[in-house]
C-alpha positions in Angstrom: 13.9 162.0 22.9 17.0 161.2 24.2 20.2 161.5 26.2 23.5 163.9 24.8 26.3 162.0 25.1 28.2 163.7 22.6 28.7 164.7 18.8 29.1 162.8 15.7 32.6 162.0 14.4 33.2 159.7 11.5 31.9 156.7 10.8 29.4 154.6 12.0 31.6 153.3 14.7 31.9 156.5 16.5 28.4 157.6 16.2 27.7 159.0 19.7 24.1 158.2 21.2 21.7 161.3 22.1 19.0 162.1 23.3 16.2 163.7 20.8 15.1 166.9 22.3 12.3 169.2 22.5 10.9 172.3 21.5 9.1 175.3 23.3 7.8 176.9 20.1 4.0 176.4 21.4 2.4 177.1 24.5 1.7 174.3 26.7 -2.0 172.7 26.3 -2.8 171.1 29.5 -5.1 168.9 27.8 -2.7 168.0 24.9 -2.3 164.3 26.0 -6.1 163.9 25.6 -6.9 161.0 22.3 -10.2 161.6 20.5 -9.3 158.6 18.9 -7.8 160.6 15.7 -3.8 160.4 14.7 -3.9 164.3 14.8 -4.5 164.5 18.7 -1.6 162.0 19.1 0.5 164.6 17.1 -0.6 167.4 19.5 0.4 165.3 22.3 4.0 164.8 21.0 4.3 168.8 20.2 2.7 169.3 24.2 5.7 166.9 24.7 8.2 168.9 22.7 7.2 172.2 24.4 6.9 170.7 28.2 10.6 169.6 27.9 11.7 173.2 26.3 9.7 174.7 29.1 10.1 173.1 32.1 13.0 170.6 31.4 13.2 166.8 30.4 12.7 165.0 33.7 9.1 167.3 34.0 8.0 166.4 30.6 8.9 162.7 30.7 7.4 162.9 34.7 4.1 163.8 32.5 3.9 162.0 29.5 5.2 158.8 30.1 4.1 155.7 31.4 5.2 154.1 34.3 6.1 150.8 32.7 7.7 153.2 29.7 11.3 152.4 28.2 13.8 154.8 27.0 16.9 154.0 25.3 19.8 155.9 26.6 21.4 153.9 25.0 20.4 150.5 26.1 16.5 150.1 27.5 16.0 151.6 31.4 12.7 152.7 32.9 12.1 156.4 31.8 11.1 156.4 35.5 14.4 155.6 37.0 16.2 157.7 34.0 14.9 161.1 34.1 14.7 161.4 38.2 18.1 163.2 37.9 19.9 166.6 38.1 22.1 165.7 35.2 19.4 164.3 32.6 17.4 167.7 32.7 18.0 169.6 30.4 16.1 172.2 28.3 18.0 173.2 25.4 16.1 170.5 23.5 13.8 170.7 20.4 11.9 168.0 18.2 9.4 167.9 15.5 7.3 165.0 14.5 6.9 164.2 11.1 5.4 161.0 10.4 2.0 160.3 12.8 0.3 157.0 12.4 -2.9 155.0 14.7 -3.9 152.2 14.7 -8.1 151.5 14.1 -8.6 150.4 17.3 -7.0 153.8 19.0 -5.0 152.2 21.8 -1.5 152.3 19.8 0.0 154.9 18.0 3.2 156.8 16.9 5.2 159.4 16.0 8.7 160.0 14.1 10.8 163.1 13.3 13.9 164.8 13.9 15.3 166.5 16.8 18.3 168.9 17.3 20.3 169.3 20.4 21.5 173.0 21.8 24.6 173.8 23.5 28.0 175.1 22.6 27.8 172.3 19.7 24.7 171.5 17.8 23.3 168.0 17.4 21.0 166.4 14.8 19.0 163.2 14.6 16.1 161.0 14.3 13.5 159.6 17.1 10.8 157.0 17.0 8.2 157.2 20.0 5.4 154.6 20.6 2.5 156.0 22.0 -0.7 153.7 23.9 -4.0 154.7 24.1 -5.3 154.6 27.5 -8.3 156.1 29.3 -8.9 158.8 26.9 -5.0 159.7 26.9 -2.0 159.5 25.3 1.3 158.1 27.2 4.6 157.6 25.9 5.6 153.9 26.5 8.5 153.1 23.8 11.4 156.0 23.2 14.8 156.0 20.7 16.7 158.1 19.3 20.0 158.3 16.8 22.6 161.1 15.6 23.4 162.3 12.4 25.9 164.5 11.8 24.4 167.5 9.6 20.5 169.1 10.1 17.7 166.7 8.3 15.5 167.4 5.3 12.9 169.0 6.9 9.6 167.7 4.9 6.2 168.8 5.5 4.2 166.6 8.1 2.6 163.6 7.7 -0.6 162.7 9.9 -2.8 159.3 8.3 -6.0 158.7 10.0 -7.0 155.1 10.2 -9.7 154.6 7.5 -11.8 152.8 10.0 -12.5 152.1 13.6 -12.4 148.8 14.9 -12.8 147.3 18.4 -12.3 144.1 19.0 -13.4 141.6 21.8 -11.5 138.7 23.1 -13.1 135.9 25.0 -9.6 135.3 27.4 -6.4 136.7 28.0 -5.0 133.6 25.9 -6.1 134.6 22.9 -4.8 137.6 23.3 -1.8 136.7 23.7 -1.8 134.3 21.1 -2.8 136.8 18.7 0.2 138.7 19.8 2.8 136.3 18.9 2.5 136.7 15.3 4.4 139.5 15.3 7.4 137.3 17.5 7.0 134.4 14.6 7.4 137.0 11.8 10.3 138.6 13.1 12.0 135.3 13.7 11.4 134.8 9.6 13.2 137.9 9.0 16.1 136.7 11.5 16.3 133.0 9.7 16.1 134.8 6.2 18.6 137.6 7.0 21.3 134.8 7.9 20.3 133.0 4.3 20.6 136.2 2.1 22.2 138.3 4.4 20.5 142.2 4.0 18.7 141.2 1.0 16.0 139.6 3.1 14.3 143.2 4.0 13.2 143.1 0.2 10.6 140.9 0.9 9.4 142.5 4.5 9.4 146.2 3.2 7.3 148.3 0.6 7.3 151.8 -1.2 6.2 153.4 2.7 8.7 151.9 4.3 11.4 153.9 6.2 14.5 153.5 7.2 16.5 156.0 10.3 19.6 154.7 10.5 22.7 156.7 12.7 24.4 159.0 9.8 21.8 159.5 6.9 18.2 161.5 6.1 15.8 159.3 6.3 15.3 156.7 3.5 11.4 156.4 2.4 10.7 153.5 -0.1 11.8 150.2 -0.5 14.4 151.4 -3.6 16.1 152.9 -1.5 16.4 151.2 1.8 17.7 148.3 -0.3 20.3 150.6 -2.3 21.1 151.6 1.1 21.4 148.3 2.2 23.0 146.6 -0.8 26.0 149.9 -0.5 26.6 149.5 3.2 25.1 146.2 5.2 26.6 142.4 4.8 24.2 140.9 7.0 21.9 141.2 10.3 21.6 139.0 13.2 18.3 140.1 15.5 17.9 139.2 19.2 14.2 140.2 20.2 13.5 141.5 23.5 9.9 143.0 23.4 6.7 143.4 21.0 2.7 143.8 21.5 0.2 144.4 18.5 -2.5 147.1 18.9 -5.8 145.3 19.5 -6.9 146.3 15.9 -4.5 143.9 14.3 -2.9 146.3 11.7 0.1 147.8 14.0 2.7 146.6 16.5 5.7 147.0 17.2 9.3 144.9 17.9 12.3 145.8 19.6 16.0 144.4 20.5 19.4 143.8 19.8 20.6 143.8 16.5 24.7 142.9 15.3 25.2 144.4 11.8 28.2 143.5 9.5 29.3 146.3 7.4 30.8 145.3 3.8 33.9 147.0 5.3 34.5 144.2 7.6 33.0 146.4 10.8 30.7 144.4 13.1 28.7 146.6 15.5 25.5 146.4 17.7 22.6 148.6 17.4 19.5 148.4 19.6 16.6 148.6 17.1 13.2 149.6 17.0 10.6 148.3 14.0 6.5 149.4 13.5 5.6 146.5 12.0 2.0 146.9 9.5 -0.4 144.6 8.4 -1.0 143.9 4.8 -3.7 142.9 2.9 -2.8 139.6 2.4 -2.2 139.5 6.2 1.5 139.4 6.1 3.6 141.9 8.1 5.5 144.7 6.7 8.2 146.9 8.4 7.3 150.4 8.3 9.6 152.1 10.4 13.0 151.0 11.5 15.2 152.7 13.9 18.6 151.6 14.7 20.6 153.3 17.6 24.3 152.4 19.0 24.0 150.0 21.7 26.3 149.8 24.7 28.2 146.9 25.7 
């Protein structure tokens, strides 16, 4: 939810980076950022989100529902903390929807993605991808990008999945925690060492028919059909440089997040920050389920 730095013009290269905005279509529930440990109460707390930022402005809404250790990307990573605490990031001509609301069984991770459109004397369009933690009966925002398009989205009907279960687990030490964690690091540096081998062609076997795909430019691209038609038309190959991850303590969601150089088949090189939901499959390997790529700045 997201920063305007100016409109869409042409190719990837001169994608600009915004900020995805919000919408004061409902009124304001003061207890909107309450979890009752369903994905529908996170979605609520992302529409309380929407309509604090038409209402009162961006800096009020992020003052309220995010973290204090929460990262923006505007366009590169800074504490929403030190970002909206200024006159010229408040804004209220600002509207997002979510459309895609997942949990994970043990409650304490969560998120949201949809599109967001941007006010003004020119209007702008685009995706966002928030990650949302469970804490002390709340929801807060901890994890925030956002990238442009240049026409309105296919507006779909919402999607809200409820975990099928509810799991919470115990660890003895703060090692094993940890350790548990790092699967998600290890599986991301196989994507990294396969994507230099077979270039793009490595997603294939790290994505599935739920799989999505917001990428600066395009609709969103459900299914893994068409993430790789996408990717066999466009991408020559990906380098990834992580910078972050955790793993809800339920073991079937985390998230990733870093700096990623793409090589267009056009001979274009460019870096994107990226941010992936990562899913757990039956057979205990990791799937991507979401990835968002944003122009970084150099």
């Amino acid at each position: 939810m997201r920063k305007v730095n100016g409109m869409l013009k042409g190719l990837p290269s001169s994608l600009a980076i915004v900020l995805s905005l919000s919408m004061s279509f409902i009124a304001i529930d003061t207890k909107a950022q309450k979890s009752d440990g369903s994905a529908k109460s996170l979605e609520k707390a992302e529409l309380a989100f929407s309509a604090k930022a038409g209402k009162d402005g961006t800096n009020a809404a992020y003052a309220t529902f995010a973290a204090k250790d929460a990262l923006v990307f505007r366009p590169n990573p800074v504490l929403a903390s030190a970002h909206y605490n200024k006159p010229q990031t408040d804004t209220k001509i600002i509207s997002w929807v979510p459309q895609y609301t997942r949990i994970s069984k043990s409650r304490d991770f969560g998120f949201t993605t949809g599109i967001y459109t941007v006010g003004g004397n020119t209007t702008g369009y685009g995706h966002y991808l928030s990650i949302w933690r469970g804490a002390d009966g709340n929801w807060e925002l901890i994890l925030d990008m956002s990238t442009e398009t240049n026409k309105p989205l296919n507006l779909g009907a919402p999607v809200v999945i409820e975990p099928k279960e509810k799991y919470t687990p115990v660890f003895a030490k703060e090692k094993e925690r940890k350790a548990s964690k790092e699967i998600i690091l290890t599986t991301e540096k196989t994507l990294n060492a396969t994507l230099k081998t077979y270039g793009a062609n490595a997603f294939s076997g790290f994505i599935d028919n739920n799989s999505r795909l917001l990428f600066p430019g395009t609709d969103p691209i459900i299914g893994k059909e068409n993430i790789q038609a996408f990717n066999n038309r466009m991408i020559d190959k990906i380098v990834l440089k992580n910078s972050g991850f955790d793993k809800a303590l339920g073991g079937d969601l985390a998230y990733s997040y870093g700096l990623a150089t793409i090589d267009y088949k056009n001979d274009l090189r460019e870096s994107f920050n990226y941010l992936y939901v990562w899913e757990k499959q039956a057979d205990y390997s990791w799937n991507l389920l979401v990835q968002l790529y944003t122009l970084a700045e150099r």
